[in-house]
N, C-alpha and C positions, 0 to 999 in steps of 0.2 A: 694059494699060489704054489706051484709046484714047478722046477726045473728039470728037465728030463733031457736025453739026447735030441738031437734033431734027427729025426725020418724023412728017408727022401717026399714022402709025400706031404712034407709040411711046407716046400720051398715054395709053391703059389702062396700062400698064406703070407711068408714070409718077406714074396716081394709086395704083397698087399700093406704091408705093416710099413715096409720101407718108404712105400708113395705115401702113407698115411702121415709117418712121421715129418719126412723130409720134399715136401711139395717143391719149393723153392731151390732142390738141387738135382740136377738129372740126376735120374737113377742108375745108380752101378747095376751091371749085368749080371744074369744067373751065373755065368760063369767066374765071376770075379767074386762074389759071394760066397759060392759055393769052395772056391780054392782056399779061403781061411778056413772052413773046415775040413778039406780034406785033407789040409798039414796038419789041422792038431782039433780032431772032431770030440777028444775027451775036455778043451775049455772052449768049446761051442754049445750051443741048448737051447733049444726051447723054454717059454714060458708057457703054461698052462693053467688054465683057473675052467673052471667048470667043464673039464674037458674040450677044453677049445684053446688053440695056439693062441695067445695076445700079446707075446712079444718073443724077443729072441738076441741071443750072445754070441757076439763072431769076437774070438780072442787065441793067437795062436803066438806061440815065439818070434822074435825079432832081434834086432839089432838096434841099441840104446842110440838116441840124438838120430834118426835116420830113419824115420817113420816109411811107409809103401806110402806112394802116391794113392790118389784118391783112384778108382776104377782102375789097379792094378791087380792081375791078377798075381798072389806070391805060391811062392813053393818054399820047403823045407831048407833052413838054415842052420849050416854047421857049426858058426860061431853065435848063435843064438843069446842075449844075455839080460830080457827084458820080456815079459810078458808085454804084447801086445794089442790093445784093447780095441780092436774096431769099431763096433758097435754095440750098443744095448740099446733097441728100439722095443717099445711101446706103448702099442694101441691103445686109445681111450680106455680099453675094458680094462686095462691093468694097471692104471694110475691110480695113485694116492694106495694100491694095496702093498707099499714095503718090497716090490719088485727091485726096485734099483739097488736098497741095500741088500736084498739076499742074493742077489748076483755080486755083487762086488763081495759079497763074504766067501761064495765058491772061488772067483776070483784071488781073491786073497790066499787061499787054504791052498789055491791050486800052485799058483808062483814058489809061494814054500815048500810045497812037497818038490818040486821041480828045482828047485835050488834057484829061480830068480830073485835079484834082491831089489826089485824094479815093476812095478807096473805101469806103461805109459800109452800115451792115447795123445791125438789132435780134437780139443774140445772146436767144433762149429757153431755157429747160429744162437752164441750167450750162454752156451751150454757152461764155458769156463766157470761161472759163478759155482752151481751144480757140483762142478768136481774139485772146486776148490774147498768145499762143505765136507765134500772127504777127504779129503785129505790129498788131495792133488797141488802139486805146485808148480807154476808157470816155469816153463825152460826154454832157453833160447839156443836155438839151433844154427848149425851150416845151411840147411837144408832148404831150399825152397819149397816153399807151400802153397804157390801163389797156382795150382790146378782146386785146392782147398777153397770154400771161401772166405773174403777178403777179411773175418774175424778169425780167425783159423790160428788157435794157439798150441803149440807142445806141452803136455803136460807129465810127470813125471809122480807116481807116488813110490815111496820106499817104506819096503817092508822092513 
């Protein structure tokens, strides 16, 4: 398994993986996908196993307890103070090979060289279990989530 950047010509791939993952929620637009990496395409990436894309990391700065709504597209924020973890989807081909933890280690490595002291995400679809095993823990927000679905919890990990 290997992590590399995202090439534009990986984004069909990538909304393949996103239907693949997430059938039961419409899918966000190329455009709204593509906007977390074009604010911060250094903790965005590819996953790669036998030269083939099989999954992918959309993770860009934010703004702590105040997640983007679901199919928002963001832009660059000044008072940034939280890695923010959109996504990490993966296709059958990349399950069970350690994917999820070698993203969350770049993840990690990346927050700290950036001076965040926060990584957070809204876990969907029982994923909370998942990132409660790393070390994520349930937060309760102002914010409504209710565009999320209706399991849709804030998660916070601190580095």
């Amino acid at each position: 398994m290997k992590l590399r950047s995202i090439e534009i010509a990986d984004w069909p791939i990538i909304l393949e993986i996103q239907l693949e993952c997430y059938p039961q929620i419409e899918p966000e637009s190329l455009a709204v996908l593509q906007s977390k990496w074009l604010v911060s395409p250094q903790s965005c990436f590819g996953l790669e196993f036998n030269n083939q894309v099989v999954g992918y990391c959309l993770a860009h700065p934010w703004i702590a307890n105040s997640p983007p709504s679901l199919d928002q597209q963001v832009g660059a924020v000044k008072a940034a103070n939280t890695l923010y973890l959109h996504d990490i989807a993966l296709s059958a081909k990349a399950q069970g090979k350690g994917a999820g933890r070698l993203v969350l280690s770049k993840l990690k490595l990346f927050a700290q060289q950036h001076g965040y002291a926060t990584i957070s995400l809204v876990a969907v679809l029982g994923a909370d279990s998942y990132w409660q095993q790393q070390g994520f823990i349930t937060h309760a927000i102002d914010k409504d989530l209710s565009g999320y679905p209706s399991d849709a919890c804030y998660m916070i990990y601190t580095l």
